[in-house]
N, C-alpha and C positions, 0 to 999 in steps of 0.2 A: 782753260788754262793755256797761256802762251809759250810757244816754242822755250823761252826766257827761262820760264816758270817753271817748265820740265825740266831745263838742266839745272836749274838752282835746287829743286826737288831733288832730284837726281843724286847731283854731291851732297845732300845731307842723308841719304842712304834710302831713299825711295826706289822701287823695281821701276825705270824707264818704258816699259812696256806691259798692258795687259793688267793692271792694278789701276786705274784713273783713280778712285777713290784714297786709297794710299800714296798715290803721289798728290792729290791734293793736300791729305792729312800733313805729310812731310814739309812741303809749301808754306803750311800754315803755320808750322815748328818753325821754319827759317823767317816767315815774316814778325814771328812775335818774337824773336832774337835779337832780328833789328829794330823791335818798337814800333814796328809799320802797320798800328792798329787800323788804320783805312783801307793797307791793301789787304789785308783778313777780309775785311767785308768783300773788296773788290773782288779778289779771290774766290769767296764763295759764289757770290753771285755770277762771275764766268763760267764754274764749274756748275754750278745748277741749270743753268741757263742749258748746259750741253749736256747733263745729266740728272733730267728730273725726276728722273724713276728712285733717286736716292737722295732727295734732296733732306731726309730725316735723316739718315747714316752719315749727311756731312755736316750735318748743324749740333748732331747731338756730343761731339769729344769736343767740339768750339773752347768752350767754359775750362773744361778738364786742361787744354792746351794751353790757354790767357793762365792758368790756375799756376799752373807750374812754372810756367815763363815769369811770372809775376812773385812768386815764393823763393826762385832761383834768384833774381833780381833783387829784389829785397834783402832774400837772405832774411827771413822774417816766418818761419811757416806757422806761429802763433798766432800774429796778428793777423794772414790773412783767415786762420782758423777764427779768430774773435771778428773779421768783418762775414764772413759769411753765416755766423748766428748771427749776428744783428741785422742783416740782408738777406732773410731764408729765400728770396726770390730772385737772387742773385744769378743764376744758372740761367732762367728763363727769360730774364731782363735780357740779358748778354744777346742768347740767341735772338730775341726777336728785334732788335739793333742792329743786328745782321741784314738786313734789308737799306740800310742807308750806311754809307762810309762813314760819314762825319759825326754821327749818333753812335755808330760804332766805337770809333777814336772817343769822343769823348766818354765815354759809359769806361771803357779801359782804362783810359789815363785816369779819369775820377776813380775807378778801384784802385788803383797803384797807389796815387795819392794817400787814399784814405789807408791804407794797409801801411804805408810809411811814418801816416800821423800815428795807429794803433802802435806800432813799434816803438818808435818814438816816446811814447809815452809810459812804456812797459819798462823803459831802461830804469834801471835803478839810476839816481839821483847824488 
């Protein structure tokens, strides 16, 4: 994670020192705020890259993170409840996406999308 990245961690309430993994987690809250589904991955993979003795403790809240980002966004926590029954593999999908920025981005934007269209279609008429 870049000098950058620790202060933008940092102002969304991450410990600046002595926590890497929480200030990554935090990082990852700030990129999926701005929509910046590629630097998630980037993200990750910096941090892993310098900390791979944990690289299952930073892939596994990933999903839980996009989840909430994505539900708050929406404003929809129905439909993204109706896409993740219809995508039980959804969690798994995400993280292994994680290895490539742009398969990241899109695997993200494709859930928003489809949790949009679910909502969308839920409204009464």
């Amino acid at each position: 994670m870049t000098v950058a990245d620790q202060a933008t961690a940092a102002k969304a309430g991450a410990p600046a020192h002595g926590a890497p993994l929480a200030t990554f987690l935090a990082n990852i809250s700030v990129l999926s705020r701005q929509d910046d589904y590629a630097g998630i991955a980037k993200a990750f993979a910096g941090f892993t890259a310098a900390h791979p003795a944990v690289r299952f403790l930073a892939s596994e809240p990933v999903p839980a993170r996009l989840a909430e980002h994505i539900v708050t966004k929406t404003g929809a926590p129905a439909a993204f409840m109706t896409y993740t029954l219809q995508h039980p593999t959804w969690a798994e999908d995400i993280k292994r996406a994680l290895g490539d920025p742009a398969q990241f981005a899109a695997k993200a934007h494709a859930i928003e999308a489809e949790v949009q269209t679910n909502a969308a279609a839920a409204k009464p008429h």
